[in-house]
C-alpha positions in Angstrom: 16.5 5.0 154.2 18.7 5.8 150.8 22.6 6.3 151.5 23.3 9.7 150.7 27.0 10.9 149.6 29.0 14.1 148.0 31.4 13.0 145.6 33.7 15.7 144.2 35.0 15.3 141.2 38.0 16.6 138.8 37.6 16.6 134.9 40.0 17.4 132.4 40.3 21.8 131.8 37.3 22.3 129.2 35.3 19.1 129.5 33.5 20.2 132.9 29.9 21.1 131.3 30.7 18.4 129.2 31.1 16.5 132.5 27.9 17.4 134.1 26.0 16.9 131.2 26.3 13.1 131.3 26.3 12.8 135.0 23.3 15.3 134.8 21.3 11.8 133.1 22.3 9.1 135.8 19.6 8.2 138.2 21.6 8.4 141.4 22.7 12.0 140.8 20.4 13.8 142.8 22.0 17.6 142.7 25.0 18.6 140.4 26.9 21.8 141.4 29.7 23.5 138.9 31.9 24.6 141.4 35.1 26.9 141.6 38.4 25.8 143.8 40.5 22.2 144.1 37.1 20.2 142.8 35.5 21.5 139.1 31.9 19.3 140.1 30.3 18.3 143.7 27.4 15.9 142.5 24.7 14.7 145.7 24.0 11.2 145.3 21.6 8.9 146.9 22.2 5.0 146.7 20.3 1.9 148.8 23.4 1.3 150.3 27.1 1.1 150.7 27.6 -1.7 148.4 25.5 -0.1 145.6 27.3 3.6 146.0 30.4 2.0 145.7 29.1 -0.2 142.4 28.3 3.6 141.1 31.2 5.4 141.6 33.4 2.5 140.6 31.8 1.3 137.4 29.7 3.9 136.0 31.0 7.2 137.6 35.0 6.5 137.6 34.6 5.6 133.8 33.2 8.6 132.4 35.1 10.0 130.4 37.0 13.2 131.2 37.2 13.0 134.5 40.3 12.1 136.8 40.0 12.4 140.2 36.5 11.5 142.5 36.2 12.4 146.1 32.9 10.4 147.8 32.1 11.3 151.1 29.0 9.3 152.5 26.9 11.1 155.3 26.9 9.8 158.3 24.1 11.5 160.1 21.3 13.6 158.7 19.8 16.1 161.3 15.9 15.7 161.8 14.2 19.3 161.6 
């Protein structure tokens, strides 16, 4: 089963679209929220595993330019309905 994790995420004032746009074309980014409060993006992403979500964030994600601050928060348990 794919990990699945949030990671919130703080451009620079103006780039946000800009933002969003390139994350918008990365395979791992499953849903991409604009969002108003202390985060300007909340991406869903889906990796194999541990190892390979933090290979995302840290060398493709992180080095996107325009943004400065990432929040990942992996999920733990998913609810069967």
């Amino acid at each position: 089963m794919p990990l699945k994790a949030y990671v919130l995420i703080n451009t620079q004032i103006g780039k946000t679209s800009e933002v969003a746009e390139t994350l918008k074309k990365m395979p791992e980014v499953k849903r991409l929220d604009i969002i108003m409060g202390p985060y300007d993006i909340i991406a869903e992403v889906e990796t194999k595993d541990h190892d390979e979500l933090s290979e995302m964030v840290l060398k493709k994600l992180q080095t996107i330019e325009y943004i400065q601050h990432t929040m990942t928060c992996p999920v733990i348990k998913v609810d069967d309905e």
